[in-house]
N, CA, C and O atoms as CSV, one atom per row, in Angstrom:
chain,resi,resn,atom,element,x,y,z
A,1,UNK,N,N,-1.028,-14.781,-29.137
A,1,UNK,CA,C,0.094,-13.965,-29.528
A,1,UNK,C,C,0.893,-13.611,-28.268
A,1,UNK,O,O,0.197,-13.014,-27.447
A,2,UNK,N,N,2.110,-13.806,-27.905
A,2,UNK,CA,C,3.162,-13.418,-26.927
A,2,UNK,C,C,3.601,-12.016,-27.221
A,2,UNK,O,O,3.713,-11.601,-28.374
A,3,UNK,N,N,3.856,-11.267,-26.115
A,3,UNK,CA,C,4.869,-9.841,-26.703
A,3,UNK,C,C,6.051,-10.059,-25.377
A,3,UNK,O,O,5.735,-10.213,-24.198
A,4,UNK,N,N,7.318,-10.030,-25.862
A,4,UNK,CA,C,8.046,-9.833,-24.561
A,4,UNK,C,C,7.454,-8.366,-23.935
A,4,UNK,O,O,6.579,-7.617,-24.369
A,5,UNK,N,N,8.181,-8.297,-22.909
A,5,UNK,CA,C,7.547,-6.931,-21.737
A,5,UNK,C,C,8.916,-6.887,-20.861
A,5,UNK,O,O,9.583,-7.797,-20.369
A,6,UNK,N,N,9.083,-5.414,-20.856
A,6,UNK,CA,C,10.183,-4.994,-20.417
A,6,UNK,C,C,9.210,-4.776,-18.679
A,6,UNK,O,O,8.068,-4.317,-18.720
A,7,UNK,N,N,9.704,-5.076,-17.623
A,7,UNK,CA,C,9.352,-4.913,-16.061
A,7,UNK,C,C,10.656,-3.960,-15.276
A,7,UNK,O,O,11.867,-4.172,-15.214
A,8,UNK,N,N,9.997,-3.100,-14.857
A,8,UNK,CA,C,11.293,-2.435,-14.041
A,8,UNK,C,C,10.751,-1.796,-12.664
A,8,UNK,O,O,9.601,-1.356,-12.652
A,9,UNK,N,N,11.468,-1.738,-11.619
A,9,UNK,CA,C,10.921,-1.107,-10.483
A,9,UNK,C,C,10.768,0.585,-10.714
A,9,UNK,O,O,11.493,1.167,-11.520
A,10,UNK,N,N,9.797,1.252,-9.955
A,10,UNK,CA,C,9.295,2.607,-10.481
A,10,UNK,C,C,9.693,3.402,-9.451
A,10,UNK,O,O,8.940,3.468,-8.480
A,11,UNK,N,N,10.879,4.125,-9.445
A,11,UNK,CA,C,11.335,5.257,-8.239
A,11,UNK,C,C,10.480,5.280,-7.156
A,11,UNK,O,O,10.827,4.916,-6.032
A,12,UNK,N,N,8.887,5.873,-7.562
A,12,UNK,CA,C,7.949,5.768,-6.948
A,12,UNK,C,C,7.545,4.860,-5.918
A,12,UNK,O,O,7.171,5.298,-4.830
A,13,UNK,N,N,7.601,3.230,-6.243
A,13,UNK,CA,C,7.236,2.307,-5.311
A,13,UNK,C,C,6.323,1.366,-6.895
A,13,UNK,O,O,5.762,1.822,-7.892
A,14,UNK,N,N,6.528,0.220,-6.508
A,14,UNK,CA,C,5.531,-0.243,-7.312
A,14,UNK,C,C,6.189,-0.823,-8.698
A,14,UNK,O,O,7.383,-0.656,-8.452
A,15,UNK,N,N,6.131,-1.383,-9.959
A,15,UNK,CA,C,6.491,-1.388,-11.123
A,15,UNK,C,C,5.929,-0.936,-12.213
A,15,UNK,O,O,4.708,-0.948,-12.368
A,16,UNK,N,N,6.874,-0.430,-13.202
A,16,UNK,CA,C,6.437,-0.214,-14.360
A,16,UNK,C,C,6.847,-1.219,-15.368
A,16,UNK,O,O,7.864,-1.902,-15.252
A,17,UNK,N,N,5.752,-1.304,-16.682
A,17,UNK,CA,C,5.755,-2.445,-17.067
A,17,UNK,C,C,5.748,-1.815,-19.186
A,17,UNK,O,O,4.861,-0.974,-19.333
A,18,UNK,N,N,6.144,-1.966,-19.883
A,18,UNK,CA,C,6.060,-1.963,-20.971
A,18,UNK,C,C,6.869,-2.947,-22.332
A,18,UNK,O,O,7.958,-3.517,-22.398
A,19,UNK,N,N,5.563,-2.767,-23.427
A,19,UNK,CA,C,5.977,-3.355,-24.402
A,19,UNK,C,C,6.958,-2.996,-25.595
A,19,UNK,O,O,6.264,-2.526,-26.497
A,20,UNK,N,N,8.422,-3.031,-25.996
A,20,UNK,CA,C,8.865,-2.669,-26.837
A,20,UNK,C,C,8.590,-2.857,-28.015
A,20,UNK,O,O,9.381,-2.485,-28.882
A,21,UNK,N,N,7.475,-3.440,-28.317
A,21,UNK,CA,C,7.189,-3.845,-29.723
A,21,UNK,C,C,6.341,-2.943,-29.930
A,21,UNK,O,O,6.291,-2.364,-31.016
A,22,UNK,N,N,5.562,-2.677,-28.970
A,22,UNK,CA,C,4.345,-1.468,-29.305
A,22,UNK,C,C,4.319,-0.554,-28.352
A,22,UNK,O,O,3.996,-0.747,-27.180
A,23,UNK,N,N,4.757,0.745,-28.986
A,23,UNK,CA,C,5.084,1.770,-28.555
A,23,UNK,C,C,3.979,2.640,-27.871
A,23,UNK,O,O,2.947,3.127,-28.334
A,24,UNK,N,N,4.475,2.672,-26.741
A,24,UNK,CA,C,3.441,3.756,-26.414
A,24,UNK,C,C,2.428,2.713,-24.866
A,24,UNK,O,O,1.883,3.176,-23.864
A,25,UNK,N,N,2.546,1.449,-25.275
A,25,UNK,CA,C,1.741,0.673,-24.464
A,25,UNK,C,C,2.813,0.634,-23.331
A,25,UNK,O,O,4.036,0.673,-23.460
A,26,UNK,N,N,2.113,0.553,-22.256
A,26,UNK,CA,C,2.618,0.533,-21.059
A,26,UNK,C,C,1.886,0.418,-19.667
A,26,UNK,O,O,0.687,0.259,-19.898
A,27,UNK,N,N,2.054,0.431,-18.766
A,27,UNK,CA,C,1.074,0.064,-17.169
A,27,UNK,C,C,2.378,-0.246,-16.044
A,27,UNK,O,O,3.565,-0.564,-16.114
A,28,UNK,N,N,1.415,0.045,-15.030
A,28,UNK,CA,C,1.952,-0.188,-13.683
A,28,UNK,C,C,1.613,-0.902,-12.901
A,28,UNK,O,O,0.612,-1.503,-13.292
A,29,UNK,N,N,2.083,-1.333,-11.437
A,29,UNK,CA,C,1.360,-1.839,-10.535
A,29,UNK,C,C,1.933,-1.816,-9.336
A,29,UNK,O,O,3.123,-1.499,-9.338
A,30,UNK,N,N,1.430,-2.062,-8.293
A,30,UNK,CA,C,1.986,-2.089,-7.207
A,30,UNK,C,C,2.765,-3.151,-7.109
A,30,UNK,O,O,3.858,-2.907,-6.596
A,31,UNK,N,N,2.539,-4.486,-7.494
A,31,UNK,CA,C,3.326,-5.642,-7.446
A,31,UNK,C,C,3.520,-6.259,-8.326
A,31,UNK,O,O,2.615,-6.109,-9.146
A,32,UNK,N,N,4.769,-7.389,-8.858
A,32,UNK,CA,C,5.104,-7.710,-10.605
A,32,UNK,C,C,3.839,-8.457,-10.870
A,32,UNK,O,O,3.372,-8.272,-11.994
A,33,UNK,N,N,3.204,-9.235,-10.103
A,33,UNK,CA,C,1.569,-9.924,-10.438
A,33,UNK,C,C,0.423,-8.545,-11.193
A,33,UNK,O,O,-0.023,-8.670,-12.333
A,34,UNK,N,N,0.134,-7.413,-10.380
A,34,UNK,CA,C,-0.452,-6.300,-10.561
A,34,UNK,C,C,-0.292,-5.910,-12.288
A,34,UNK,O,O,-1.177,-5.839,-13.140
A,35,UNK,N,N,1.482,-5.655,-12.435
A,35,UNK,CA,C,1.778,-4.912,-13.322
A,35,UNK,C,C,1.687,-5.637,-14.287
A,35,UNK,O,O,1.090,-5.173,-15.258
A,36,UNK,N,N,2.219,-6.978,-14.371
A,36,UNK,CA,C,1.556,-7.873,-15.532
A,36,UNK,C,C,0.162,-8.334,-15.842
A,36,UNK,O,O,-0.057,-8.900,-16.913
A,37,UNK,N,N,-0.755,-8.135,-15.002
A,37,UNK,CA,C,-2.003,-8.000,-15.181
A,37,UNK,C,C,-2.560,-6.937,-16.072
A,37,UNK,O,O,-3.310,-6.895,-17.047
A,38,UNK,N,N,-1.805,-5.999,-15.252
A,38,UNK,CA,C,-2.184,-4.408,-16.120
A,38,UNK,C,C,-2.011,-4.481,-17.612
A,38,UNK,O,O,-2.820,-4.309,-18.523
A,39,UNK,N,N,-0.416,-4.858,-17.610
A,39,UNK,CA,C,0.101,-4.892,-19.430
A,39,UNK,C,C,-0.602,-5.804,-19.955
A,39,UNK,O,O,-0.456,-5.741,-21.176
A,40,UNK,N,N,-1.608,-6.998,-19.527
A,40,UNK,CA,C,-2.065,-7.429,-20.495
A,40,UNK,C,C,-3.470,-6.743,-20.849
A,40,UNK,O,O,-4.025,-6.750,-21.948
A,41,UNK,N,N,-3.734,-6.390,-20.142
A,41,UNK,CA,C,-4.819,-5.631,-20.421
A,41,UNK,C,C,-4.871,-4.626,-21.452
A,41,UNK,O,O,-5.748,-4.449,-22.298
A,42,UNK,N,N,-3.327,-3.718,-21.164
A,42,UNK,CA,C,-3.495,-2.534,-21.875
A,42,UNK,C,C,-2.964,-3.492,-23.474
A,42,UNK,O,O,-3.615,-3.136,-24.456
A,43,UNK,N,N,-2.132,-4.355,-23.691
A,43,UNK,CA,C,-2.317,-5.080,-24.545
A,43,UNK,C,C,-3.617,-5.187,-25.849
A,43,UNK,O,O,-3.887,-4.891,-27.013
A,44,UNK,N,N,-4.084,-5.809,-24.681
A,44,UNK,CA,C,-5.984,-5.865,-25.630
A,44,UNK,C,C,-6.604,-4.704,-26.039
A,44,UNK,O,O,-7.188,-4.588,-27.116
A,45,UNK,N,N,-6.480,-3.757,-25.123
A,45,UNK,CA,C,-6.672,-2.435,-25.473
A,45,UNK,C,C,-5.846,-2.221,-26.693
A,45,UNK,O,O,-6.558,-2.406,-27.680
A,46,UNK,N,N,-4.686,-1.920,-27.001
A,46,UNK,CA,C,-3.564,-1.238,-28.011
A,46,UNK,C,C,-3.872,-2.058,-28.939
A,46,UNK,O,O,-3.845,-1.459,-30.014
A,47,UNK,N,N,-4.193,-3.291,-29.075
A,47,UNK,CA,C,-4.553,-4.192,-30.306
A,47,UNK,C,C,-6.179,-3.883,-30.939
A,47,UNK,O,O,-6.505,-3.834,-32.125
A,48,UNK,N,N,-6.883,-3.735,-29.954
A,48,UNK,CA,C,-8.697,-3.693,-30.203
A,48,UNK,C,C,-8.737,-3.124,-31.849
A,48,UNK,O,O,-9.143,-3.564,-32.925
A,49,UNK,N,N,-8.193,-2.120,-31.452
A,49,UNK,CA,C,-8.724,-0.826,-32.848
A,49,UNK,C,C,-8.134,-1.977,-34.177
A,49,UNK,O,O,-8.793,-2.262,-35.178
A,50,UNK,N,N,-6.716,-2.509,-33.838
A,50,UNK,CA,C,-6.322,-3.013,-35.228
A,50,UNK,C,C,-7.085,-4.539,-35.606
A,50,UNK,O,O,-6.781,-5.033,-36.692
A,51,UNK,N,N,-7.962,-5.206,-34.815
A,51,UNK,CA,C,-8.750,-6.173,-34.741
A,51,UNK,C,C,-9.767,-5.726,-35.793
A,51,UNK,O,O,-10.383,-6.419,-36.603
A,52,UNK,N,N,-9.794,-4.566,-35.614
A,52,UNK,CA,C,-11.368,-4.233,-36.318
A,52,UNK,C,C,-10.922,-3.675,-37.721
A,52,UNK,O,O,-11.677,-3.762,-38.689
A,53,UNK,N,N,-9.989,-3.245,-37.782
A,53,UNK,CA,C,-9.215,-3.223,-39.440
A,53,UNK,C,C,-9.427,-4.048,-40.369
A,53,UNK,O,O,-9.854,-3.923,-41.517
A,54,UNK,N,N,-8.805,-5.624,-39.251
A,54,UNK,CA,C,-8.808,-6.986,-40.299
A,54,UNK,C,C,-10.326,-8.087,-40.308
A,54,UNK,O,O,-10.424,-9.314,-40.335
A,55,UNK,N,N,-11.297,-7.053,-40.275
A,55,UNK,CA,C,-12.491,-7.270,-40.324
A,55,UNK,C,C,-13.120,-6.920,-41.359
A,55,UNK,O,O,-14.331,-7.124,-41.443
C-alpha cells in the first residue's frame, strides 16, 4: 500500500514528515532519509490496530 507524505523542513532543524490521508500520523527526523524512515514506521503503527479488525 503507498500513502503520499507531505515532507517539510522543521523551524527547529531537521524535518517533519506527515500523512494527509491519515490524520494524526506524523514523524520527524534529522535528515529527509531519517524522516521517511520514521513515517514509515509510524505508518505500521497507525494501521496495526485496523489489521486486527479485518481479522
Amino acid at each position: 500500500m503507498k500513502f503520499k507524505v507531505v515532507l517539510e523542513p522543521s523551524d527547529e532543524g531537521g524535518y517533519t514528515v506527515y500523512v494527509p490521508s491519515l490524520p494524526g500520523c506524523l514523524s520527524e527526523g534529522e535528515t529527509v532519509e531519517e524522516a521517511l524512515e520514521n513515517i514509515q514506521e509510524a505508518i505500521e503503527l497507525y494501521l496495526e490496530p485496523l489489521k486486527n479488525e479485518w481479522r
